[in-house]
N, C-alpha and C positions, 0 to 999 in steps of 0.2 A: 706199208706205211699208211695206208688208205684206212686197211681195217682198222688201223689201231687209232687214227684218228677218230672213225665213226664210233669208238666205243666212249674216247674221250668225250665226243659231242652226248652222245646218250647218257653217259655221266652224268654231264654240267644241266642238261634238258631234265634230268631227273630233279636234280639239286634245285635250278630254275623252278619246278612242277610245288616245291614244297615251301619255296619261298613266300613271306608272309605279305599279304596286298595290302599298299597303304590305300582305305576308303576316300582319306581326302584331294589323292591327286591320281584319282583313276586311267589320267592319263600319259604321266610319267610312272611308271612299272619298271622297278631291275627286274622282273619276273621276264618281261616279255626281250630286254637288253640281253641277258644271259640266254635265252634259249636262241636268239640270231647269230649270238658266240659262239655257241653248239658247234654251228657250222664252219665253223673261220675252217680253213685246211693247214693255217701251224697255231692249233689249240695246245695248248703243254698241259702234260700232269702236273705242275707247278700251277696253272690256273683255275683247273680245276681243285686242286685242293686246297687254292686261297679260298677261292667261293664257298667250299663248304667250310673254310675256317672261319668266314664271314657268318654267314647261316647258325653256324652252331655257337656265335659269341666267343669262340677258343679264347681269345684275348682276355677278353674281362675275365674268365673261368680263373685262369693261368694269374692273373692280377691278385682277385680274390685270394686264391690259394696263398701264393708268395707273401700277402700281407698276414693272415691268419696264419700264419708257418712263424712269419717275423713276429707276430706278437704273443706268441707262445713260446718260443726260445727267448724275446727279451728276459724274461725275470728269474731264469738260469743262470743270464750270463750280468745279472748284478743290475738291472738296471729297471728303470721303470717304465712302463709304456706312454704315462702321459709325458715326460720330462723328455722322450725318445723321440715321440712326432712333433714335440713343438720345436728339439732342436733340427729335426729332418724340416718341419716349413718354413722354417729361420733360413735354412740352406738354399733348397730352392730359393726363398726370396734373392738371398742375397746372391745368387748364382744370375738369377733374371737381369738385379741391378746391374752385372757387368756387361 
């Protein structure tokens, strides 16, 4: 269990290593928070692989894609793209108001 911990810490300390430095608050660093995580002794491959899904923006990628996916099928299936997102902000809105 030991080892396979140390290899998770080494993981995360690497991902930590390539992590982008904010210049204007040199003193608060996820850079340096992630590599004292390293260490935890119950580090999971779930946290490890959230950090680098954090790191590598996976989210917004997976966003982008889904939207450009949806606005390429709109006009197949009969409909138009402007008429589509005003009624999807209409939704949202009106989903907020409840």
């Amino acid at each position: 269990m030991a080892a396979a911990s140390g290899k998770l810490g080494q993981k995360l300390v690497t991902i930590a290593d390539t992590w982008v430095v904010d210049p204007f608050r040199p003193n608060l660093q996820l850079q340096t928070f992630l590599k004292s995580l390293g260490t935890h002794p119950k580090l999971t491959p779930q946290a490890v692989n959230a950090t680098r899904a954090l790191r590598d923006n996976a989210m917004q990628k997976m966003v982008r894609y889904s939207r450009s996916l949806m606005l390429d099928c709109l006009p197949h299936l009969g409909m138009s793209v402007v008429s589509s997102i005003e009624e999807d902000a209409t939704t949202r809105f009106d989903a907020i108001a409840l």
